[in-house]
C-alpha positions in Angstrom: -183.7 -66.5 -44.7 -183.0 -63.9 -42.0 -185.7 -61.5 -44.4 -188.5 -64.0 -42.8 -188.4 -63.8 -39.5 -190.0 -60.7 -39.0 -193.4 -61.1 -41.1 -193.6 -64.2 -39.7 -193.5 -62.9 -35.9 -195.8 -60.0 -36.9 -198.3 -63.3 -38.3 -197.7 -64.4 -34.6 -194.8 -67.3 -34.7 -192.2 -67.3 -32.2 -189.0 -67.5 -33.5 -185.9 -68.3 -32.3 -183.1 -67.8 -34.4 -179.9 -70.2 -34.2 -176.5 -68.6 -35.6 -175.3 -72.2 -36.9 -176.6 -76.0 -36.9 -174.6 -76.9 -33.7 -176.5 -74.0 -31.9 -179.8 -75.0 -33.0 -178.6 -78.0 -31.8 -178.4 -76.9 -28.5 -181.5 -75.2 -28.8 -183.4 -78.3 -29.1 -181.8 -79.4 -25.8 -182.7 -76.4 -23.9 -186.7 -76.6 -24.7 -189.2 -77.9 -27.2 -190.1 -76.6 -30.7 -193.0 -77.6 -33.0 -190.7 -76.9 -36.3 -187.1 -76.3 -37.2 -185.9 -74.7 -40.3 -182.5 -75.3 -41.3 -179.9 -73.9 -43.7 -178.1 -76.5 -45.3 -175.3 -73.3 -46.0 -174.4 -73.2 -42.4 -170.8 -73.5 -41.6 -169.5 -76.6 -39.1 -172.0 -79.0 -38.2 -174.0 -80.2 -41.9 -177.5 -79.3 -41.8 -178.0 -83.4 -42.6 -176.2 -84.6 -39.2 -177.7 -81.8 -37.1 -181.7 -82.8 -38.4 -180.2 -86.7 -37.1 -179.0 -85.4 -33.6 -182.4 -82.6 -33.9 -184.6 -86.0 -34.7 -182.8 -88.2 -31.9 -183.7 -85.7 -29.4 -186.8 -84.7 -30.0 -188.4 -87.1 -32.8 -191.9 -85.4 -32.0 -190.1 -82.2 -34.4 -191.3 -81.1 -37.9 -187.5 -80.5 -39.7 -187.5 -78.4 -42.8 -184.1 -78.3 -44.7 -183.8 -75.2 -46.8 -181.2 -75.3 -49.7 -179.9 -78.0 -52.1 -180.5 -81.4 -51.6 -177.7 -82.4 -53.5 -175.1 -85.1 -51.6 -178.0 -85.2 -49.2 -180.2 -88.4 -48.3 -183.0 -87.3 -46.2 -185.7 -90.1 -44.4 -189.0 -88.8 -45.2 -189.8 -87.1 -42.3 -187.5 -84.0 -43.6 -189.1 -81.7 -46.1 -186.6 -80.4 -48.5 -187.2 -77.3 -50.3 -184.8 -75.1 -52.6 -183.8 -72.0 -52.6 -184.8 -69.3 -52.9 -187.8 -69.6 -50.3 -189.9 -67.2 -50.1 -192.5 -66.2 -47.4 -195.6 -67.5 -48.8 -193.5 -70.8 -49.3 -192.8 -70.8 -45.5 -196.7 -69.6 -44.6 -197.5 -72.7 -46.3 -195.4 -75.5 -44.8 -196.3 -73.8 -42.0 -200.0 -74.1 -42.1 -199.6 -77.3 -43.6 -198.1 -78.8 -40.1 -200.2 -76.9 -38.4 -203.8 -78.6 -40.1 -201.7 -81.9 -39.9 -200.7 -81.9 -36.2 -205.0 -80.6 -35.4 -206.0 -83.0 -37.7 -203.8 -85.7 -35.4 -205.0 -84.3 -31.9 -208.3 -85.4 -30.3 -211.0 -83.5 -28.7 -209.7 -80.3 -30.2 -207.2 -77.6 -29.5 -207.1 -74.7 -26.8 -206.1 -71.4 -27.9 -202.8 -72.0 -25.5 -202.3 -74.9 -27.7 -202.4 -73.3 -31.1 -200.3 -70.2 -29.7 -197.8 -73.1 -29.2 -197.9 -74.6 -32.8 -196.3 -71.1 -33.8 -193.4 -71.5 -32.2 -190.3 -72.5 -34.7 
């Protein structure tokens, strides 16, 4: 995962990067974000309760769960996708949310709004 974060900030995303669930957790508390990718590997806090505490907080958030779904029950506003990921995957859920949240706003997007859809 950590292999992504650097093509994607050189593609313009701003990325935070979170050390475990609870602290992405936290995160979410401290300011907004468009999407949040999480590693259903993480140690402590299951990648399943911290996208319920993520969603109660901010329920506006795109949550993407990377790993295996297995044990997991996800509402469908959780995209689940298996290892491995690779960057192109990413580019494209990423552009994906991106055409769906335009496709949602009306009278168009500012270039200040766009620069914030890239922020995970």
């Amino acid at each position: 995962m950590k292999g992504l974060y650097a093509p994607l900030r050189e593609d313009g995303y701003t990325i935070d990067i979170a050390e475990h669930t609870a602290e992405a957790v936290r995160c979410v508390l401290q300011r907004h974000y468009d999407v949040i990718i999480l590693d259903s590997r993480d140690i402590g806090l299951k990648a399943s309760e911290a996208s319920s505490i993520i969603r109660k907080i901010d329920p506006e958030v795109y949550i993407v769960l990377i790993g295996d779904n297995e044990g997991y029950e996800y509402s469908e506003d959780i995209l689940v996708i298996d290892r491995p990921v690779s960057l192109d995957s990413i580019k494209m859920i990423l552009k994906d949310f991106i055409e769906r949240y335009t496709n949602n706003k009306k009278g168009g997007i500012y270039d200040t709004e766009r620069d914030h859809l890239k922020s995970i």
